[in-house]
C-alpha positions as CSV (number, residue, x, y, z in Angstrom):
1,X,25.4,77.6,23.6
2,X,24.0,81.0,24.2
3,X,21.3,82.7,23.2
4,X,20.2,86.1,22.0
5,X,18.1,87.5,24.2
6,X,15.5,88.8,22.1
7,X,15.5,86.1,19.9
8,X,14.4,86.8,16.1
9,X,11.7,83.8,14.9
10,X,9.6,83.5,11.9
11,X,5.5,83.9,12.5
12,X,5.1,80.1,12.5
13,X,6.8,79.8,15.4
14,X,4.5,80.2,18.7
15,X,6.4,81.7,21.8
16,X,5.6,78.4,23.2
17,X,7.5,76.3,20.7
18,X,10.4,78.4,21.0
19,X,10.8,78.2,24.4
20,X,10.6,74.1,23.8
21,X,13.1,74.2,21.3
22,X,15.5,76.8,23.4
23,X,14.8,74.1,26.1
24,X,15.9,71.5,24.2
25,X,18.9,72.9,22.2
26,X,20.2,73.9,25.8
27,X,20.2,70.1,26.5
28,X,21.9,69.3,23.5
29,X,19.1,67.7,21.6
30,X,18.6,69.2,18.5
31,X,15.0,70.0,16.7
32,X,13.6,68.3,13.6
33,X,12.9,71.0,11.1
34,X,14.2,73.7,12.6
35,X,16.7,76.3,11.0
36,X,19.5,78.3,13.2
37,X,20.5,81.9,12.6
38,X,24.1,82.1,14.5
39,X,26.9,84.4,15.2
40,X,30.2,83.1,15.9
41,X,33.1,85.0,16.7
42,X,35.8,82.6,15.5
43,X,34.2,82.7,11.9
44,X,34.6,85.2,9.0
45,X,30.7,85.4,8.0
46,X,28.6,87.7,9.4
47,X,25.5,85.2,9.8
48,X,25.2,81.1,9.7
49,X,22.1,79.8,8.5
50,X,22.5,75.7,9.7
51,X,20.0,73.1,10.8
52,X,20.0,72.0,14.2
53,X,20.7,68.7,14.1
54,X,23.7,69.8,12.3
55,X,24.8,72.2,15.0
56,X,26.2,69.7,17.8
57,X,28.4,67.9,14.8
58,X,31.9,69.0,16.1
59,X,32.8,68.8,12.6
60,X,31.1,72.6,12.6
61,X,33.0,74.0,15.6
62,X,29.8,75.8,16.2
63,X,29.4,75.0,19.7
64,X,30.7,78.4,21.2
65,X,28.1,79.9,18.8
66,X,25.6,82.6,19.6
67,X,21.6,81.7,18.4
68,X,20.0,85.0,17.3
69,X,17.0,83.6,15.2
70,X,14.9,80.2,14.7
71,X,13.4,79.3,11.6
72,X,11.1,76.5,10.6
73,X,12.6,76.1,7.3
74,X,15.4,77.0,5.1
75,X,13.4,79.9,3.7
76,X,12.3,81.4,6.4
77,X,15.5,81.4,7.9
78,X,17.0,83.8,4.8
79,X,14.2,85.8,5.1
80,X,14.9,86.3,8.9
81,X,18.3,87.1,8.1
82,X,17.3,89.6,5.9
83,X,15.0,91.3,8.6
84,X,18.0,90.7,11.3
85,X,20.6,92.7,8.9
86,X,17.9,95.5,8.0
87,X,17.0,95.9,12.1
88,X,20.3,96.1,12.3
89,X,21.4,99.0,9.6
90,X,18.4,100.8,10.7
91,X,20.3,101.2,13.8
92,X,24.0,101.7,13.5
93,X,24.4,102.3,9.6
94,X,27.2,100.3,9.1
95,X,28.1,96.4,10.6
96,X,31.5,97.3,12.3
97,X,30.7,96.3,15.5
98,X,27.6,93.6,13.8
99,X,28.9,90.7,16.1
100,X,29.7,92.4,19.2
101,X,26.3,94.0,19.1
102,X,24.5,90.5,19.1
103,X,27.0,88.8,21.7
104,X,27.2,91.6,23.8
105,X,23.4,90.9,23.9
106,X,23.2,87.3,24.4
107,X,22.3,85.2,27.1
């Protein structure tokens, strides 16, 4: 699991926490409460908005995934996707190479 490496979180989230929960998720442990934003490669979707528990179910294949954002909750996490896709745009005006830019990026 990698991660991006300047990870998107909502303003809940302390620098502190993140770097707990980055710890932990890197152990394969996952986080109560706590929302992924992913890229993956192998899937059609631009974003993945899944909790973290769910993440390690191999039912997912989201293993090879690439963690751009952390969300304490479900909302939060759409709302960080929205700010993920608009830093985005404001950038490169159009989401050809959306995917490569993140991975290309990640840790």
């Amino acid at each position: 699991m990698n991660f991006y490496k300047d990870l998107y979180k909502n303003e809940n989230i302390t620098e502190t926490k993140i770097k707990n929960i980055v710890s932990l998720l890197k152990q394969n442990i996952s986080v109560y409460d706590i929302y992924l934003i992913c890229i993956n490669k192998n899937n059609k979707n631009l974003l993945i908005i899944i909790n973290s528990k769910e993440i390690f179910k191999a039912i997912n294949n989201l293993q090879d995934s690439i963690i751009i954002g952390i969300s304490d909750s479900k909302n939060n996490a759409f709302l960080l996707v929205k700010e993920i896709i608009s830093d985005y745009y404001s950038i490169n005006k159009n989401f050809n190479n959306f995917k490569n830019y993140f991975l290309k990026n990640s840790e």
